[in-house]
N, C-alpha and C positions, 0 to 999 in steps of 0.2 A: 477608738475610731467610731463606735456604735454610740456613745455619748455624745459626743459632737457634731454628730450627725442631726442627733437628738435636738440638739441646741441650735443650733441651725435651721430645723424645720422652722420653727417659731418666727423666727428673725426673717427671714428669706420669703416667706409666702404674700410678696406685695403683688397678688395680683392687679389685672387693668381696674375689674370692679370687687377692690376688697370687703370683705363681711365683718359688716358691727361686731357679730357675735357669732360663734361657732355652734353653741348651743342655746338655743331660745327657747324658753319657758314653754312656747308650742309645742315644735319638737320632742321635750323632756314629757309632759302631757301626752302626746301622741304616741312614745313607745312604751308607755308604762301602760297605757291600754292597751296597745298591739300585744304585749307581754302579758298580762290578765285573758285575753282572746285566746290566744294560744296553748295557756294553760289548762281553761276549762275547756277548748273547741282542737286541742291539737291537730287534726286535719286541716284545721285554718292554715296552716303556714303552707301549707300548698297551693292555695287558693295567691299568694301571695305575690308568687315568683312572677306570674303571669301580668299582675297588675305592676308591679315595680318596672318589667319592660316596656308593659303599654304605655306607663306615665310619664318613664327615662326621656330627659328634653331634649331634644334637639339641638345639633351640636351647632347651630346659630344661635342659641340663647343664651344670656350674660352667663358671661364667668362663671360670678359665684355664683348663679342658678346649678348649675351644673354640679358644683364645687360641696354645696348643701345636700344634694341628693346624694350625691357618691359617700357622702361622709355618713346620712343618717341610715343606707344602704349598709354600709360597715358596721354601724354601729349597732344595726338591729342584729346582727349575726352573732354577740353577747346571748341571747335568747334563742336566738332559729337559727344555730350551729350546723344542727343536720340541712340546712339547705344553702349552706357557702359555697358548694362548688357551682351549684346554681345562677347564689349571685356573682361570683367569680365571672363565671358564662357570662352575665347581663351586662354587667362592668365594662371588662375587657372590649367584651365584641363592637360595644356603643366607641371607646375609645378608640379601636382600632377605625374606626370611620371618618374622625378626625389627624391617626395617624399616616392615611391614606393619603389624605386632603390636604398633608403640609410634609412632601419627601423632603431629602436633606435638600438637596440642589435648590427647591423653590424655599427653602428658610435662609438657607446661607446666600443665594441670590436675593433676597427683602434685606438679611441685614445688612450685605455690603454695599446696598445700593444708601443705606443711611449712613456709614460713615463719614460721607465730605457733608450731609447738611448738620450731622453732630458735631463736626469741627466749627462748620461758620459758627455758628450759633453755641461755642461750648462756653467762650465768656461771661458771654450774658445766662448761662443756665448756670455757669458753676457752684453756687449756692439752691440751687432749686432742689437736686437729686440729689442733694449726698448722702439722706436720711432715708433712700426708700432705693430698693432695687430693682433695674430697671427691667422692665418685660421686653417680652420677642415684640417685633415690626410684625411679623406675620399671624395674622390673626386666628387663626388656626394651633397653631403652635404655640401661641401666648397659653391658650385655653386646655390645651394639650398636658404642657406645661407645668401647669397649677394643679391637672389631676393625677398625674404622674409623681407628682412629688406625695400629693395625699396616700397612692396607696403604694409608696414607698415607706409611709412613717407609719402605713398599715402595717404594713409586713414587719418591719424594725418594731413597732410594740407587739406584736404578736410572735414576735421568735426570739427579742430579744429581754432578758429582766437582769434588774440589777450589772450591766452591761455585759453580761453571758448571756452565750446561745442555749436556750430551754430547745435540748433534741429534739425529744419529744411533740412537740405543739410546730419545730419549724419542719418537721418529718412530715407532717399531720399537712401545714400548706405547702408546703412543696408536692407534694404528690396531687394537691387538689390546681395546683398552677400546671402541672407538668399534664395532667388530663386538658386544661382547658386548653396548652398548647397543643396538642394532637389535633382537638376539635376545631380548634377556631384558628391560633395563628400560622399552623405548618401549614392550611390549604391556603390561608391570604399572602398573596405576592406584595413584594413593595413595600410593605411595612416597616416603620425606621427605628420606634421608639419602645412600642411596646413590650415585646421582647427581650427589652433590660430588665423586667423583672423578673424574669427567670434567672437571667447574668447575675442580679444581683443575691436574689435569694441562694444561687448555688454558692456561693462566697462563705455560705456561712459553716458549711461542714464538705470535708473530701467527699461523703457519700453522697449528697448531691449534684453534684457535679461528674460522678462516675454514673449515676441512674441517669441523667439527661444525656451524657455520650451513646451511654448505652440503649436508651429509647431510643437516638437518632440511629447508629447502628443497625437497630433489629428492625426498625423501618427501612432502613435503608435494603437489606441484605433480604427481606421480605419480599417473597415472587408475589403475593396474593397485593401488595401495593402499587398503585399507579406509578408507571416513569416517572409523574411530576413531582409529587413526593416522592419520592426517594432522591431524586435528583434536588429537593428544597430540604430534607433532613440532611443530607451527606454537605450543602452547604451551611447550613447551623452547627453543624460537630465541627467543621475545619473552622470555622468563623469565631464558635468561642475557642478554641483549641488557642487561636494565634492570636487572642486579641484576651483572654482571664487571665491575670497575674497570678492567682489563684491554682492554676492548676501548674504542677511542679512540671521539669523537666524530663525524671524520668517517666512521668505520664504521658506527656506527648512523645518520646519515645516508643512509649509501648502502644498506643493505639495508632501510630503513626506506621507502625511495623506492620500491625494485621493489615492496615490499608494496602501498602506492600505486596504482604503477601499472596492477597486479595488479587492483587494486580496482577500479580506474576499467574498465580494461576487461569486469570482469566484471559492472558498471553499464550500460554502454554494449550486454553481450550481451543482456543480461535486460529492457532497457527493449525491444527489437526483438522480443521472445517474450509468450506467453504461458502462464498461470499459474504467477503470481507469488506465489498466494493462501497458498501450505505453504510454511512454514519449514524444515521438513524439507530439501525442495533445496536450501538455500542456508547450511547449516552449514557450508561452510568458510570462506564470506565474511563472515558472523558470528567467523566466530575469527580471520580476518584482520583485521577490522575492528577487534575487542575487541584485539587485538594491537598495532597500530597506537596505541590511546590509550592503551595498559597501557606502550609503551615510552617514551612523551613523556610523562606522569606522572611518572618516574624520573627521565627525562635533559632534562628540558627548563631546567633550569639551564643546564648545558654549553652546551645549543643556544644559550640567550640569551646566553652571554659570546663566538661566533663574531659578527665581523663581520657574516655575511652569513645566519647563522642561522634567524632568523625571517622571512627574508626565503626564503632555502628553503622553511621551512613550509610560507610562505604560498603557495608554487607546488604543491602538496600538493594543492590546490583540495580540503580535508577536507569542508567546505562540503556540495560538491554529493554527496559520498557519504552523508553523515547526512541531508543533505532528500529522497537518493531514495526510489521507491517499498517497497524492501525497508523502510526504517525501523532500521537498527542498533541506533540505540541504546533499542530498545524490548528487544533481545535480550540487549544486556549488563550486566555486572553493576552494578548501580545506585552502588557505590561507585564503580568508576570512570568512567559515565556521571557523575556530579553533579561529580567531583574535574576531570574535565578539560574541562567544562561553565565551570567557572569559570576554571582555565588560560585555556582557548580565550577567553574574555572579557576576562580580560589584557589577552592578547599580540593579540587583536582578530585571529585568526584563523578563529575559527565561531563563530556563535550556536545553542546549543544549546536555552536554556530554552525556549523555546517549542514547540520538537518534546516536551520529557519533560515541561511541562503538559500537552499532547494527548495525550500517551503517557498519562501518570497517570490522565485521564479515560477512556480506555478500557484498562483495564488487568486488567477482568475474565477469569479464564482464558478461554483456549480450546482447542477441540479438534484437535489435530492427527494425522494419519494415521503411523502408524511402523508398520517390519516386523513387532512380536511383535502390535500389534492395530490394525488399521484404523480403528476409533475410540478411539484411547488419548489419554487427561484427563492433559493437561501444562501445567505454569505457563507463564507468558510466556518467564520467562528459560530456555531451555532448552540454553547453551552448555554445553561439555564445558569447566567453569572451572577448571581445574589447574595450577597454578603450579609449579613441578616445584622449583625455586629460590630459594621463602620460605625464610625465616631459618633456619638453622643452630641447634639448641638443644643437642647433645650438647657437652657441658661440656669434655671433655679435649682431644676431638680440632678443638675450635673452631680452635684456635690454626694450625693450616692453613689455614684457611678466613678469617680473622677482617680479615689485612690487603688483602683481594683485592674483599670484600662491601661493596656499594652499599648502607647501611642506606633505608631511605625517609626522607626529610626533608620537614618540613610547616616551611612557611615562611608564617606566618599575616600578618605583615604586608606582604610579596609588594614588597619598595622594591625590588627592581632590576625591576618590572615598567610599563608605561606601566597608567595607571588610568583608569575608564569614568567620564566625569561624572554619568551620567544612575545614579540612583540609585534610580527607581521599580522596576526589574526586580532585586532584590538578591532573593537567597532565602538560605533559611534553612537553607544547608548547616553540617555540623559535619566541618570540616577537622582538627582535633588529635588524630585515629587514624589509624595506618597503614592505608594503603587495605585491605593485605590482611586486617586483622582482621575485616571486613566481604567477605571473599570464603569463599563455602561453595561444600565439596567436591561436587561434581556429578557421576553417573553419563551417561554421553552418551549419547541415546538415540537406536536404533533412527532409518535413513535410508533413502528411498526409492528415490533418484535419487543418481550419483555426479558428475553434470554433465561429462560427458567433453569437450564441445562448445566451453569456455574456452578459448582460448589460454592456451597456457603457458609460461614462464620460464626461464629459466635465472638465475646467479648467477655474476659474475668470480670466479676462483679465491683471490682477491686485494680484500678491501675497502677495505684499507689503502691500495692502490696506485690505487680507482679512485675521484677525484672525480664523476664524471659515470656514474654504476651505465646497466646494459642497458637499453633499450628493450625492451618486450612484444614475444616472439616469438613473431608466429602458430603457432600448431599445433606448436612446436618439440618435441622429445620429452625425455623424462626417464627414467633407466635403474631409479629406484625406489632405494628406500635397501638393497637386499640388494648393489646392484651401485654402492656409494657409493665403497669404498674400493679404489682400482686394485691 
């Protein structure tokens, strides 16, 4: 796969303004002096960092402007190794500014607005394109694009040789990608693209992929972190969870449990207290909860072909979480309250319709207290609903991404599932769209209470290796995700 991938870069990189040449005699001259600099002045390469951002172009400037800098940026890191995670920082952050500037909705609105004039006009072009591949309409995202694929075939020569994974060296940038996500992409909302390269570098070993669950977890579970992160880490763990082919079944099983159990206990706190009335307090177990149905929507195929599977679920006791007094599924998103409404009716796991008829009938807003205004006018659903790991749309650099992605599959006549006789409660769901076409981008709002008082969790280092995940540990502590990576 890592070969072909390989092969492909090459082929594939037809940017809008492609580059004569990747390395030019300038260039080759200018890092073999920065490399002599460095050697005799070593404190130089500090002086460095600060000039590569100041001089980083602006994401209006050609293509292969862009495209030059980010490469000779990589390139000099052969030499100034001790300041990657630096340039990593400089890299990314400049990227995510154009990844802002081109969400899915405004790309995939530009291309489909070009399909009928690609049709008029495909006769007369069909000899024009067949030799070059063709870029995004959205300008933004052409440019995006072509940097994205570049430090895609970064990563892939750097972790990959001789088509094995070198541990070692993809240990070394994962941990320096898994810092820059703490700093830079878990506090930015709205982001679409950038954060496949985390997706994808975890692909390469189990342990990466258990250190990313597990950073999001101990943010998550973390009283000294803000609502908002916790609430944008806990949707990054359930987002790859449901969407990495990469990470096996009995793994999402076992981190799927602690969430659970997570739940239950914080069911078990909150019936013993009072005021329960604000929703406000209880934002993380609305996103645990939406979590929890968002990853069995995805994976509950898998689950149903394990022996013992649904029989797991079923010790879930999901049940008594959606009939308690909080009400979840009055908070989550109605796509996936209704899609795993009927799941759950299946596999004879929970009944839901009768909580979201009562829900439906009282479904008038209401007003809930937040920090910017003590009477602030908010819809019902008021999750922070961010999917960090919806569908991949940039074109060239798919092909990294393409054999690793869980697409969603709607499975309308449901035969490998046992069926309900009683046929007077059927409602009038429309299963044949992807859930997430039906999930909107949501701003998280304003929290009053950070509920300190939960027992907290922990996570084995290891999902792979634990059939039987942790037990709720009272009051255990959590170092926060600044202190994730030893």
């Amino acid at each position: 796969m890592y070969a072909q991938q390989n092969e492909s870069y090459d082929s594939n990189i037809h940017c809008k303004e492609q580059i004569s040449a990747s390395r030019l005699p300038l260039h080759d001259f200018a890092h073999e002096t920065l490399q002599h600099i460095v050697l005799i002045v070593p404190l130089a390469s500090t002086l460095l960092c600060p000039i590569a951002e100041q001089h980083f172009p602006f994401m209006t400037k050609e293509t292969n402007t862009q495209i030059i800098y980010v490469k000779n940026l990589l390139r000099s890191l052969s030499y100034l190794s001790i300041q990657r995670l630096r340039f990593l920082e400089i890299i990314l952050s400049k990227l995510l500014r154009s990844d802002v500037h081109a969400s899915r909705q405004d790309i995939i609105r530009e291309e489909s607005s070009n399909i009928e004039a690609e049709l008029v006009f495909s006769l007369e072009q069909l000899d024009t394109n067949d030799n070059n591949t063709k870029g995004m309409k959205h300008d933004q995202a052409d440019k995006l694009d072509c940097l994205m694929l570049v430090m895609f075939e970064y990563i892939t020569s750097t972790c990959i040789e001789n088509g094995t994974v070198n541990y070692e060296q993809s240990k070394s940038l994962f941990r320096d990608l898994l810092s820059v996500f703490n700093r830079i992409l878990l506090p930015t909302h709205d982001s679409s693209h950038v954060q496949f390269l985390l997706f994808y570098i975890c692909s390469f070993h189990t342990d990466f992929s258990d250190e990313f669950m597990n950073n999001c977890w101990r943010t998550f579970v973390s009283p000294s972190v803000s609502m908002t992160f916790r609430q944008a880490s806990i949707c990054y763990l359930c987002s790859l969870i449901a969407r990495a082919k990469y990470i096996i079944i009995r793994s999402v099983l076992n981190i799927t449990q602690l969430m659970v159990d997570w739940l239950h206990a914080y069911v078990s706190t909150t019936e013993t207290t009072s005021g329960n009335s604000n929703p406000n307090r209880h934002l993380p177990f609305y996103a645990i909860c939406q979590a929890v149905l968002y990853i069995f929507i995805y994976r509950h195929q898998e689950i149903a072909r394990l022996h013992d599977g649904i029989d797991i679920v079923l010790k879930w006791r999901i049940g008594r979480i959606l009939s308690s007094e909080l009400n979840p599924l009055k908070y989550s998103l109605p796509a996936i309250t209704h899609r795993f409404a009927q799941l759950s009716r299946n596999y004879q796991i929970a009944f839901c319709y009768s909580i979201i008829e009562t829900n439906n009938r009282y479904s008038l807003p209401e007003t809930f207290a937040t920090n910017d205004n003590q009477n602030g006018y908010l819809p019902s659903n008021i999750l922070y609903s961010y999917f960090p790991f919806d569908p991949y749309v940039l074109k060239r650099s798919l092909i990294y991404i393409q054999s690793l992605y869980n697409d969603y599959k709607d499975e309308n006549d449901d035969s490998n599932m046992p069926k309900d006789s009683d046929d007077n409660d059927q409602q009038d769901i429309d299963d044949s769209d992807d859930v997430l076409t039906s999930m909107m981008m949501s701003t998280t709002p304003g929290s009053s209470d950070s509920l300190d008082h939960l027992p907290m969790t922990t996570i084995s280092t290891s999902f792979k290796n634990s059939r039987n995940p942790p037990s709720v540990l009272p009051f255990g502590r959590s170092p926060g995700f600044r202190n994730a990576i030893n």
